[in-house]
C-alpha positions as CSV (number, residue, x, y, z in Angstrom):
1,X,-14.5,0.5,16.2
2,X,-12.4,2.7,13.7
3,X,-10.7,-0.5,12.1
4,X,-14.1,-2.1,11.9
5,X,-15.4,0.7,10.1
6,X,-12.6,0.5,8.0
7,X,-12.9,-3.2,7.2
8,X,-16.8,-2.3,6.0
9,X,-15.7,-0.4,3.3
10,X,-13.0,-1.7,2.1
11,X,-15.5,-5.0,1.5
12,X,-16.8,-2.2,-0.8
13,X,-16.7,-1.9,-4.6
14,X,-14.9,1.3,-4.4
15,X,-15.2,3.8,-7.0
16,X,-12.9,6.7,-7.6
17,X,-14.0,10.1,-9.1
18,X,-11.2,13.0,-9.6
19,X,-12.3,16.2,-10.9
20,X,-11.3,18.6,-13.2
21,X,-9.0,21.8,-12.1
22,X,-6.1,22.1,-14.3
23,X,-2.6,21.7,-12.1
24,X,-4.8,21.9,-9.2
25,X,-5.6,18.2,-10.3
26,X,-1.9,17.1,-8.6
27,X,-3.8,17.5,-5.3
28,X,-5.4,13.9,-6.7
29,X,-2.2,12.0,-6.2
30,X,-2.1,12.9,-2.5
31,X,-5.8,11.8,-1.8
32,X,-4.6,8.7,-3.6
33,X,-1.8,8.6,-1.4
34,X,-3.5,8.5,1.8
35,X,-6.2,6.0,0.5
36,X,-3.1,3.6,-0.3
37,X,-2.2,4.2,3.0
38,X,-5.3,3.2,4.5
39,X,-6.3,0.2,2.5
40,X,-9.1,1.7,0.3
41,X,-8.0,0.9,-3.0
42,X,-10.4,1.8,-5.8
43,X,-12.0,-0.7,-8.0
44,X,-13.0,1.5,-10.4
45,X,-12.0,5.1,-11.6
46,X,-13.4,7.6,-13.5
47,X,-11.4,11.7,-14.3
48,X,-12.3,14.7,-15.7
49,X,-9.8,16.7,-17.5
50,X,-6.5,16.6,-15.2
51,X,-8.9,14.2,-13.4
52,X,-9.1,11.8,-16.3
53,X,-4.8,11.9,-16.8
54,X,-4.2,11.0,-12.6
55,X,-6.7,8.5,-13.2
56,X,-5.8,6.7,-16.0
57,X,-2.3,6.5,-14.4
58,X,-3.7,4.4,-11.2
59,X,-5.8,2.3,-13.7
60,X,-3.0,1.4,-15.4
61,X,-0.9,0.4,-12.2
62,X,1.0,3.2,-11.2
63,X,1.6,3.8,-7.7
64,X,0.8,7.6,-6.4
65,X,4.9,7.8,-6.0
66,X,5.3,7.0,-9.6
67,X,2.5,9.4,-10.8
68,X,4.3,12.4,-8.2
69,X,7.7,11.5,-10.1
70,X,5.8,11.9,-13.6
71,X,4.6,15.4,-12.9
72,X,7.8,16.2,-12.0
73,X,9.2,15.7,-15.4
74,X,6.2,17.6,-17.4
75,X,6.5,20.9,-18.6
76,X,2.9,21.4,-17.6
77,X,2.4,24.4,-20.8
78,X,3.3,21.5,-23.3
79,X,0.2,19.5,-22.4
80,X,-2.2,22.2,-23.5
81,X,-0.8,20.7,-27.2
82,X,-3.0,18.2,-27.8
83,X,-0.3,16.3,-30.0
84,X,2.1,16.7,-27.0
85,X,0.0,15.5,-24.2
86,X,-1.4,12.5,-27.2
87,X,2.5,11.7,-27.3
88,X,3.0,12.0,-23.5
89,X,0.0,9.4,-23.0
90,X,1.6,7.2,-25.5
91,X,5.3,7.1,-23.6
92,X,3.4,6.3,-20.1
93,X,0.5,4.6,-20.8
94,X,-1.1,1.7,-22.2
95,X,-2.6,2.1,-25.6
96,X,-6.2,0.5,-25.1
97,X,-8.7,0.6,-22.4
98,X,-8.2,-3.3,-22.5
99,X,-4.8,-3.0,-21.2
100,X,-5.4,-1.4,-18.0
101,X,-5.6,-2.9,-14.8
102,X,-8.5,-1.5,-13.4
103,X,-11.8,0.0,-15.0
104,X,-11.6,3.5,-16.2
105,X,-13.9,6.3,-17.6
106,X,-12.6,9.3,-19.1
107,X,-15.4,11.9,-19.3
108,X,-15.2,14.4,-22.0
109,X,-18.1,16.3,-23.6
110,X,-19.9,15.9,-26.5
111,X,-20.6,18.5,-29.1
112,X,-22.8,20.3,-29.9
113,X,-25.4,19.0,-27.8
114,X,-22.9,19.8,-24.8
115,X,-23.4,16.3,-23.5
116,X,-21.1,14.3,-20.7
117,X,-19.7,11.0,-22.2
118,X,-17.9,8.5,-20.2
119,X,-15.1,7.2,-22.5
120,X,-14.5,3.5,-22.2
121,X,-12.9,1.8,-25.1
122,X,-10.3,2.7,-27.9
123,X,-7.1,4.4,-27.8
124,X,-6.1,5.9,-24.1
125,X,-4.6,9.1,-25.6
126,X,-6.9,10.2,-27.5
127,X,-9.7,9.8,-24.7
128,X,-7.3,11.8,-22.0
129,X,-6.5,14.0,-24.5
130,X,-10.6,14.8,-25.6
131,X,-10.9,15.0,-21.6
132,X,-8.2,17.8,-21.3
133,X,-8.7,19.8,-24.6
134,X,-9.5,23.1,-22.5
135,X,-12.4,25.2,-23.5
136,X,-11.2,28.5,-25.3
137,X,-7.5,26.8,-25.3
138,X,-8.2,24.1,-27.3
139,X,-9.9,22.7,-30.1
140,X,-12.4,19.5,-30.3
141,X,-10.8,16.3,-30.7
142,X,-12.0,14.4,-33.2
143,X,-12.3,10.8,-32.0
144,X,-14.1,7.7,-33.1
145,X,-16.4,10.4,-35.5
146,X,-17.1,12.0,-32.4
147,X,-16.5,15.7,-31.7
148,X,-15.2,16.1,-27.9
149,X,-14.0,18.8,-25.9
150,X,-12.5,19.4,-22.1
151,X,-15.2,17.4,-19.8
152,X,-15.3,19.6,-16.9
153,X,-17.8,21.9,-19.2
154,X,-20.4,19.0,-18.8
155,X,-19.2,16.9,-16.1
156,X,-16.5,18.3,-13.6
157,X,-16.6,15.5,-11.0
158,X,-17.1,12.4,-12.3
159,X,-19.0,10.4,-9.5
160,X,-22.0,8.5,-11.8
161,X,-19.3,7.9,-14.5
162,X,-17.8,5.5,-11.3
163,X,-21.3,4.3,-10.6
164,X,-21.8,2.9,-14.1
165,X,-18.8,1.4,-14.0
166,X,-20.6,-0.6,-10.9
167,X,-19.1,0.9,-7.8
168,X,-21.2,1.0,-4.8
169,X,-19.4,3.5,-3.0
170,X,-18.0,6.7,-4.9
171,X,-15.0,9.1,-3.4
172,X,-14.4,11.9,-5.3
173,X,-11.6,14.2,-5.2
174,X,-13.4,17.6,-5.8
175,X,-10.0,20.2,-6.9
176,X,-12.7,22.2,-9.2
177,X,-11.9,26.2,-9.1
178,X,-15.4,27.3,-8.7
179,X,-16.6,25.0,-6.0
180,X,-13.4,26.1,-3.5
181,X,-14.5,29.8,-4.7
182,X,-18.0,28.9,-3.6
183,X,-17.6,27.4,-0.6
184,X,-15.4,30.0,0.6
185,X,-18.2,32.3,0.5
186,X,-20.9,29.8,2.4
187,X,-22.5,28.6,-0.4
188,X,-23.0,24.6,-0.5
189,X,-24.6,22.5,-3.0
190,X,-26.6,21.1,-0.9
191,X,-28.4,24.1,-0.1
192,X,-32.2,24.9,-1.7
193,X,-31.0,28.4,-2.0
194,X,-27.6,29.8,-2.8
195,X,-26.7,25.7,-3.9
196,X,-28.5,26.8,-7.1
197,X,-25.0,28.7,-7.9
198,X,-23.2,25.4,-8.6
199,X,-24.3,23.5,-12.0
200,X,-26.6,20.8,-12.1
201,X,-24.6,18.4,-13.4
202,X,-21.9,19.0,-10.1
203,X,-24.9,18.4,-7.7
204,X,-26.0,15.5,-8.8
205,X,-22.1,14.4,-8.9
206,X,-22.6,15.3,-5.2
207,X,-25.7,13.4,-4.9
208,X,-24.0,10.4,-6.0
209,X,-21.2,10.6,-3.7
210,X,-20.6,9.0,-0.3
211,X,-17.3,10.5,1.0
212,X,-16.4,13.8,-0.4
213,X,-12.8,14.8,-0.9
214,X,-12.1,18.8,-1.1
215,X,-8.2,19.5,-0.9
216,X,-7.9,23.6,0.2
217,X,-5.7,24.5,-2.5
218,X,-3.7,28.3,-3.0
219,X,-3.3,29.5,-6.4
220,X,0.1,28.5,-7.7
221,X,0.2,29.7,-11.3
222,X,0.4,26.9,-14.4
223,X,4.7,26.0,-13.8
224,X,4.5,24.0,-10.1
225,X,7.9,24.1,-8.5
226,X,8.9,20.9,-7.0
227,X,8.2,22.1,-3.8
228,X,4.3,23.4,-4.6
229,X,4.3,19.6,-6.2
230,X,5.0,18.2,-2.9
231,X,2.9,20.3,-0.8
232,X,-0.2,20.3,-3.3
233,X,0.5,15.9,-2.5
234,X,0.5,16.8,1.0
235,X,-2.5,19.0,1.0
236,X,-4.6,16.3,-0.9
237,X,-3.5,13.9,1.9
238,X,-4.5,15.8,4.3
239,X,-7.9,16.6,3.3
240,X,-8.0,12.5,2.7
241,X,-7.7,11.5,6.3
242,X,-10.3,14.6,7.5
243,X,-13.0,13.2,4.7
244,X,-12.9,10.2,6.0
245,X,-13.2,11.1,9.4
246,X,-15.8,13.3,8.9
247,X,-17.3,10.4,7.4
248,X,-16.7,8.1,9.6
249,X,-18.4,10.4,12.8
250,X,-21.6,11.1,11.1
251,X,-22.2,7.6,10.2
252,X,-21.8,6.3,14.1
253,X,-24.2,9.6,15.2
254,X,-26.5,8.3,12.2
């Protein structure tokens, strides 16, 4: 029943949505990890911030290993430069959207009217590096005329970005500060009440999303050892394999 199950959605046009949450965001490579593992490989991907950098990576052809080996090598403070992390894009990645592998949306926000925009064409770097340009940190990027900053303040998990891009069924990867904070103290999105506390735009991400990823992470600071590298992977790993079961169950008791 389980492999059959399995074999169902991997018929599926699978999107992939991976949140904002600054380092936290390395959590993403071991919920890709695990979905290697299982056979449900994304046709499509869309990031916020840190979200939007992961991403791209798979997009472009990376396996999860190679992406774990790459955070390895970072000096995560120099990617709050947005020339840095422009020049770091530029060493690992593609240059165009039309060079990657898979479809890809980085989300940033438009200013002033505030607005999420799904990035799809042009230069890669400058699209990750609008994504990740950190509200109070950072100032807008300038790109294509367009003034963008850090998407999480629009759009923190990404899950319509992935539907436009035509998948039919969204997993996101939810490593977003506030939402673990909030759901430590019983308060769900989904809830007519206290779910008010979360921001529109990250319930109707919710809405939009069939199997929901949320990797428990404990603070670690801004400078991840190897070793809170590897266990943020196996953390996001973990959560992978319990989403999908949980998934799974409530669709045979449906």
């Amino acid at each position: 029943m389980l492999e059959k199950d399995l074999d169902k959605l991997r018929s599926l046009r699978i999107g992939l949505a991976l949140s904002g949450g600054s380092v936290r965001g390395l959590a993403h490579i071991g919920v890709i990890k695990a979905l290697t593992e299982i056979g449900l490989n994304p046709s499509v991907i869309a990031g916020t911030s840190v979200g939007s950098l992961v991403g791209v990576s798979i997009a472009a052809g990376m396996e999860w290993h190679e992406i774990a080996e790459m955070a390895r090598s970072v000096f995560w403070p120099e990617l709050l430069n947005g020339a840095r992390l422009e020049r770091f894009c530029e060493k690992h990645l593609p240059k165009t959207f039309t060079e990657l592998e898979l479809p890809f949306a980085a989300v940033a926000t438009l200013l002033p009217e505030k607005q999420a925009i799904a990035i799809k064409t042009g230069r890669l770097a400058s699209a990750i590096n609008a994504s990740c340009a950190i509200r109070f940190l950072r100032r807008p990027v300038i790109r294509e005329g367009q003034k963008l900053k850090d998407g999480g303040m629009a759009c923190v998990l990404p899950a319509l970005a992935c539907r436009e891009l035509g998948a039919d069924f969204v997993i996101a990867s939810d490593v977003w500060t506030l939402s673990f904070v909030l759901k430590q103290i019983g308060c769900k999105p989904e809830n007519n009440l206290n779910g008010k506390l979360y921001p529109l735009h990250y319930r109707q991400a919710i809405e939009n999303t069939q199997m929901l990823v949320q990797p428990q992470i404990p603070a670690i600071g801004y400078l991840p050892s190897d070793a809170a590298i590897k266990r943020m992977i196996s953390i996001g790993e973990q959560a992978t394999y319990k989403a999908l079961s949980n998934y799974l169950t409530s669709k045979r008791s449906s």
